[in-house]
N, C-alpha and C positions, 0 to 999 in steps of 0.2 A: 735389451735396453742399450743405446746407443750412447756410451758415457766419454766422458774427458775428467782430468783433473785443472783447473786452472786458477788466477789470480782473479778477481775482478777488479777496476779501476773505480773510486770513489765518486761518488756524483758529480762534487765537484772539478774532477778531473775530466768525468765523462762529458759533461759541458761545456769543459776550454774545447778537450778535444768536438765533437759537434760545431763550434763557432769554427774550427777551422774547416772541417770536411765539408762546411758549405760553401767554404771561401773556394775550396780543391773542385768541388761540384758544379761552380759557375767558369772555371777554365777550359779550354778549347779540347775536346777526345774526352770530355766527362761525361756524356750522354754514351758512349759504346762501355762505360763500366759498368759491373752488378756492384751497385755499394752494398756494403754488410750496415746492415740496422743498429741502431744503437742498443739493442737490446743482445747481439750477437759479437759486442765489444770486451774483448777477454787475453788475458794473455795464458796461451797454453802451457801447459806443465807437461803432459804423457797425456796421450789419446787412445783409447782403449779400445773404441769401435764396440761393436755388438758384443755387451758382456750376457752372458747367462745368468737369471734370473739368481738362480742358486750362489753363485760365487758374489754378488755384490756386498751383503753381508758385511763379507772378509777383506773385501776389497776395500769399504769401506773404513773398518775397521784400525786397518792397516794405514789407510791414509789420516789417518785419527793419530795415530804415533805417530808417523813422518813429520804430521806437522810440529806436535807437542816436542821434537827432538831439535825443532828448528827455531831459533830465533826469530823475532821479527825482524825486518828488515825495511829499507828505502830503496823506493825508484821513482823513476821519472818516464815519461812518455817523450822523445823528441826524436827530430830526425823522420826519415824515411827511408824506404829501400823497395824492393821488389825481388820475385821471385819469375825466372824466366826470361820472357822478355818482354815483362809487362804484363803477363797471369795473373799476380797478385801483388799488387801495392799497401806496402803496411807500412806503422809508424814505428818506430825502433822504440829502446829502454834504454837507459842510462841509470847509474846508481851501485846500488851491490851486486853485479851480476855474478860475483862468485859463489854467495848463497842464492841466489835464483836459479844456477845452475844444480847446487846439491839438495834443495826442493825437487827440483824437475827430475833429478837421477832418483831422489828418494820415491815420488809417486808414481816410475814406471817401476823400480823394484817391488813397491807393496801390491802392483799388478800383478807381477811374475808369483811373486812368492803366493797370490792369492790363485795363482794356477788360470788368470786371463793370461790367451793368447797373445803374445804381442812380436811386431815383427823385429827383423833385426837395429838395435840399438843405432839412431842417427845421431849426427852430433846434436846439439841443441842450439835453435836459432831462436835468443827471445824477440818475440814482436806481436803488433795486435793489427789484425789484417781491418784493412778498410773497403777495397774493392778490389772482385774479379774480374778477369777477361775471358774467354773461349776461346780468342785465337791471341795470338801475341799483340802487345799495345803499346804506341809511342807514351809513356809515362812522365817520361823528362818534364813538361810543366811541372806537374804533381811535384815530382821528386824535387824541383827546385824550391815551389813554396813550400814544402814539410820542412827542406833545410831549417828553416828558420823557427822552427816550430819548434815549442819544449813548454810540457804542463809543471805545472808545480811540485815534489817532489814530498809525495806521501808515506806514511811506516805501511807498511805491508802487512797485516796480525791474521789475515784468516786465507785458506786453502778450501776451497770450491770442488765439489763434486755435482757435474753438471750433465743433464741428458740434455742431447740432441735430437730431435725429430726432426728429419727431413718433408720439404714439398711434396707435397704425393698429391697437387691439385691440376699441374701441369700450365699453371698460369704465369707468366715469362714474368720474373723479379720476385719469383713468390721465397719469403726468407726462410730458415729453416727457424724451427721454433726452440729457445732453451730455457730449461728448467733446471735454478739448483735445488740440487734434491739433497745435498748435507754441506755445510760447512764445519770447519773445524777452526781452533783458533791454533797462530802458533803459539811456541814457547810456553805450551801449558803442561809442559813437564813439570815446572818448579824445577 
């Protein structure tokens, strides 16, 4: 199974957001991005890739504490940036990014410790991707109107464990499919 830990953005966050990525979608070099679906809108925590069947379990488990040790917390979605040069266009976070950092460190530990493979520890870059490239892409429009861009600033209470299925149909824009398969709440330690 192909899993991630992540946040998910509230409806009504995922709707400001959407009013704007039509606004980014009618700008000049929008037609050569793959926009990610609004169903594929997430902010990553630790991405685990092909976990084995057997160890989800525990893995899940584990992300069951992580969350329950962590308070809830506030963010916001604004801004914009990229990865590359022009790969990947995403919208930034703003808020407590110091607990959204020790979530993130907490959900690739409960990986390790659950004996998923994971590669060498990167730093943690929060963001929620909106569109790929293939080959490198003038993004600068984009990046100008996200400046101005900032969702409402929601409490943060649950932690997402999510598969991914990839296209396997070979039809150009085909999005990959996700499914949360557990949420946890934070701060349910008491």
């Amino acid at each position: 199974m192909r899993l991630f830990a992540a946040l998910l953005p509230p409806e009504d966050v995922a709707r400001s957001l959407a009013a704007e990525v039509a606004l980014l979608r009618g700008l000049p070099g929008a037609d050569a991005l793959r926009w990610t679906g609004r169903p594929g809108w997430h902010l990553t925590l630790a991405f685990y890739g092909e976990v084995d069947d057997v160890l989800v379990p525990d893995l899940d488990a584990r992300l069951e504490r992580a969350a329950a040790r962590t308070e809830p917390f506030r963010l916001a979605l604004g801004g914009g940036g990229r990865f590359g040069r022009g790969r990947v266009l995403w919208t930034g976070v703003d808020g407590d990014l110091r607990t959204l950092r020790l979530l993130a460190d907490r959900s690739e530990a409960a990986a390790r410790k659950a004996g998923v493979p994971m590669e060498d520890h990167r730093r943690y870059r929060p963001h929620l991707t909106l569109a790929r490239s293939r080959t490198d892409h003038d993004v600068r429009p984009h990046l100008d109107a996200l400046d101005g861009y900032r969702s409402r600033t929601w409490t943060v209470t649950e932690l997402a464990l999510v598969r991914s299925s990839l296209p396997t149909s070979g039809v150009p824009g085909e999005q990959p499919r996700y499914e949360t398969v557990a949420r946890h709440a934070l701060g349910a330690a008491g």
